[in-house]
C-alpha positions in Angstrom: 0.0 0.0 0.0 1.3 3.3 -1.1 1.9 4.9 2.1 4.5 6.1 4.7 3.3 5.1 8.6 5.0 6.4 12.0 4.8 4.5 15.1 1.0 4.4 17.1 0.5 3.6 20.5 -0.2 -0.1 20.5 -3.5 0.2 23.1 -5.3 3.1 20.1 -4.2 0.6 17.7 -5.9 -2.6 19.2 -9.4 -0.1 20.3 -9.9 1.2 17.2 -9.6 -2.1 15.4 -11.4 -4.0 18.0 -15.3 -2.1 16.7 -14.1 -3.7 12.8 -15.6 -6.3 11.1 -14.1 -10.1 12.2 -12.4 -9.9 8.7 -10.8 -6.8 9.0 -9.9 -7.5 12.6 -8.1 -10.5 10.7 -6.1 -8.2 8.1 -4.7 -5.9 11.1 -3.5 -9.2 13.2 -1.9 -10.4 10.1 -0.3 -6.8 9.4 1.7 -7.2 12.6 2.1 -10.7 12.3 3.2 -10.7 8.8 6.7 -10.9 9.6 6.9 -14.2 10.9 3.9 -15.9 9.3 5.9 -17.1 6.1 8.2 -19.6 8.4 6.0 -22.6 7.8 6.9 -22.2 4.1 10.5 -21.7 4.3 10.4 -24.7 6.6 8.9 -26.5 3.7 11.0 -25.7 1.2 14.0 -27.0 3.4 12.5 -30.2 4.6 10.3 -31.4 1.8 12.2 -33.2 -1.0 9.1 -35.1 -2.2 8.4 -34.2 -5.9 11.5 -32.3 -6.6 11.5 -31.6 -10.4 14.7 -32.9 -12.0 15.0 -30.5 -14.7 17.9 -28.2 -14.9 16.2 -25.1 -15.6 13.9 -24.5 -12.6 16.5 -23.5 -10.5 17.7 -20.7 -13.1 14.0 -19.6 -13.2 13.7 -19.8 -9.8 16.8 -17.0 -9.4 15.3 -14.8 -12.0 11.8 -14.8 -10.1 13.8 -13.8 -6.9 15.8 -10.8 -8.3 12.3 -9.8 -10.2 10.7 -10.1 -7.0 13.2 -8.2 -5.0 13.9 -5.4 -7.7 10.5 -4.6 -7.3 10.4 -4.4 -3.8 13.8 -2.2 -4.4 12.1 0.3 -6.3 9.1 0.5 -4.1 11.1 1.2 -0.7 13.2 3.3 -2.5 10.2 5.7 -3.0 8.7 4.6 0.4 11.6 4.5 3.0 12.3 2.4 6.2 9.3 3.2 7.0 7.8 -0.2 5.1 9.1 -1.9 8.5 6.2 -0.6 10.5 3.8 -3.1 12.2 1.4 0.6 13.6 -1.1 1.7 12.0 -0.2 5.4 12.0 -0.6 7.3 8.5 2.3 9.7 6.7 1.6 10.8 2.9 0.1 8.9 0.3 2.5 7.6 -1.7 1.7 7.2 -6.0 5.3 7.7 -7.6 6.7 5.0 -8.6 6.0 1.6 -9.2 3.2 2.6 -6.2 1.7 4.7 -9.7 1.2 1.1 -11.7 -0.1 -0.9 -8.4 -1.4 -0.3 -5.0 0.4 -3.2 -3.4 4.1 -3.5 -5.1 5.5 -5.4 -2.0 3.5 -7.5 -1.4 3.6 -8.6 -5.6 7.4 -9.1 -4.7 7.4 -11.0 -2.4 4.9 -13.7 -3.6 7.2 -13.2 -6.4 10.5 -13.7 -3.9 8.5 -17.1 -2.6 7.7 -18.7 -6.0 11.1 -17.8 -6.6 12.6 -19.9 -3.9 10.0 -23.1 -4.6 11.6 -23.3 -8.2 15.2 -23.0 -6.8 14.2 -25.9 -4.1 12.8 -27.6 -7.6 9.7 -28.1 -5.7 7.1 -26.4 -8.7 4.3 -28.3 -6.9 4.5 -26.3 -4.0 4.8 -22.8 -5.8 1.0 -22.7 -6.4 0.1 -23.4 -3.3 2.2 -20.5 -1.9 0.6 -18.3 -4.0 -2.9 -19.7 -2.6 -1.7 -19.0 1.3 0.0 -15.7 0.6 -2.9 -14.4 -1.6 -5.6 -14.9 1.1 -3.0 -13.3 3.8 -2.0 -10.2 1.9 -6.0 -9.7 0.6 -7.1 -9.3 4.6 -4.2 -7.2 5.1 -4.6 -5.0 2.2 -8.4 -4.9 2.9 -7.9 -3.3 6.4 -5.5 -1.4 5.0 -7.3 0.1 2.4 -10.0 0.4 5.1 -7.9 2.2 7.0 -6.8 4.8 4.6 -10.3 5.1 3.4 -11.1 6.3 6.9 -8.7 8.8 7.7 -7.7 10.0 4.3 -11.5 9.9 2.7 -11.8 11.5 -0.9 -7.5 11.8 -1.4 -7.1 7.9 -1.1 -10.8 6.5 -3.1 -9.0 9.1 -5.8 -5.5 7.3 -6.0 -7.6 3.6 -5.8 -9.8 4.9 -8.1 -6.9 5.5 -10.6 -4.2 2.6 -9.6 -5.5 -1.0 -9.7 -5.4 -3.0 -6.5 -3.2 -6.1 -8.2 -2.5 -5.9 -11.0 -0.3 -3.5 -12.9 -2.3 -1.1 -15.0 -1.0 1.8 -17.6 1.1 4.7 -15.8 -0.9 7.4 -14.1 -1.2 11.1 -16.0 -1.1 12.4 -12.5 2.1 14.5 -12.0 4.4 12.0 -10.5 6.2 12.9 -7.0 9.6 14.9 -7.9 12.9 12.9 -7.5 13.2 14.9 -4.1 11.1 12.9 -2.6 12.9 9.3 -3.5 14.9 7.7 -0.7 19.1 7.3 -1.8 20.4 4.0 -2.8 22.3 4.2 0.7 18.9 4.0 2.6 17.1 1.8 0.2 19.5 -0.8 0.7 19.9 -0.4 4.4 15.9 -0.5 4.7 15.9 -3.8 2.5 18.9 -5.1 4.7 16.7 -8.1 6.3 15.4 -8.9 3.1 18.7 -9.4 1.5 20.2 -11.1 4.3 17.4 -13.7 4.1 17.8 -14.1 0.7 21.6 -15.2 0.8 20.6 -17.3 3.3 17.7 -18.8 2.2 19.9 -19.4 -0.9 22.9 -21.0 1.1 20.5 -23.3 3.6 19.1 -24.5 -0.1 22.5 -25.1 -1.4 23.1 -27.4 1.7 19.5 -29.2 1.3 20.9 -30.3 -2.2 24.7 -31.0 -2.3 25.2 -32.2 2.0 
C-alpha cells in the first residue's frame, strides 16, 4: 500500500480495530504478524524433497523470479523509506510515484514473487502454487484493512489514488504529476531498509545449497 506510517500507540491501535468487522480485525492481526507468518513455508522448502522436479532449468528460473521479485520491492522502498518496516497503523503521505503509480500493493507482488522464486530454486514447482494460494488470502485481509484504514482517515485523497491505480494488477502509468525525484529515498537508505530482506535471501539461498549438495 502506497503509504508512509510512523509509530501508534499499540493500546489506540488494538481499540480502534477492536469495533471492525471479524475480517478486518483478521487483516490488522496479520499486518503485525506478517513478519513471521511465512516460516511454515520456508520450513517446507528445506524439509520437503518429495516431488522435486529434475529439470535443470527450474533453478535458473527460480533465481530470476527472486531478483524480479526483490527489484521490485527495491524500487518501491526506494520511493517509500524504512518506513515499510512498521507493524502501527499510524498514516504519513500517500505515496503514487513510482512503481506505487502502476499498483497499489508492489511489496506484497514481490514478495509472492521472492517465494515462488525460492519453490523453483528448491525444484519443488508443486509447492509454488500453493504458496501463491496461502499468501494471496493473507495479503488480501491485510490489504483490505489497509485500504479500510486509509479510506477512513484519508476519505476523498485515497478512493481518488484507488480509483486510478489497480489493487493487483499492474495497469497503464498514471497522468497524475508524479512525486519529484526529491522525494525518492538514496540507494544508501534503500539498501539499508531492505537489509533483512537481503540477508534472508543469501541465506535462504545458502540453507538451499546445503539441502541439495550435503
Amino acid at each position: 500500500m502506497g503509504l508512509r506510517v510512523t509509530l501508534a500507540h499499540p493500546l489506540a491501535f488494538h481499540e480502534e480495530n477492536s469495533s471492525r468487522p471479524l475480517f478486518l480485525r483478521f487483516g490488522a492481526w496479520l499486518f503485525r504478524q506478517r513478519s513471521w507468518i511465512p516460516v511454515p513455508l520456508a520450513l517446507a522448502l528445506l524439509f520437503i524433497r518429495a516431488g522435486e522436479a529434475s529439470s535443470s532449468l527450474v533453478s535458473p528460473l527460480g533465481a530470476t523470479m527472486v531478483a524480479c521479485g526483490e527489484g521490485l520491492r527495491l524500487w518501491a522502498v526506494r520511493h517509500i523509506g524504512v518506513i515499510s518496516r512498521t507493524r502501527s497503523d499510524r498514516l504519513g503521505p500517500l505515496v503514487s510515484a513510482g512503481p506505487f503509480g502502476l499498483i497499489r500493493n508492489p511489496l506484497y507482488i514481490g514478495n509472492i514473487a521472492l517465494w515462488i522464486g525460492f519453490a523453483l530454486s528448491a525444484r519443488l514447482v508443486w509447492i509454488a502454487p500453493i504458496f501463491v494460494a496461502v499468501l494471496g488470502i493473507e495479503y488480501h485481509a491485510i490489504v483490505r484493512w489497509e485500504e479500510w484504514l486509509l479510506e477512513s482517515r484519508r476519505g476523498e485523497e485515497y478512493r481518488a489514488y484507488a480509483s486510478r491505480v489497480p489493487r493487483w494488477i499492474p495497469g497503464l502509468p498514471s497522468t497524475t504529476t508524479p512525486a519529484a525525484d526529491r522525494d525518492l529515498y538514496t540507494w544508501r537508505e534503500t539498501l539499508f531498509s531492505e537489509r533483512g530482506t537481503l540477508v534472508a535471501i543469501g541465506v535462504g539461498y545458502l540453507l538451499l545449497w546445503m539441502k541439495h549438495h550435503l
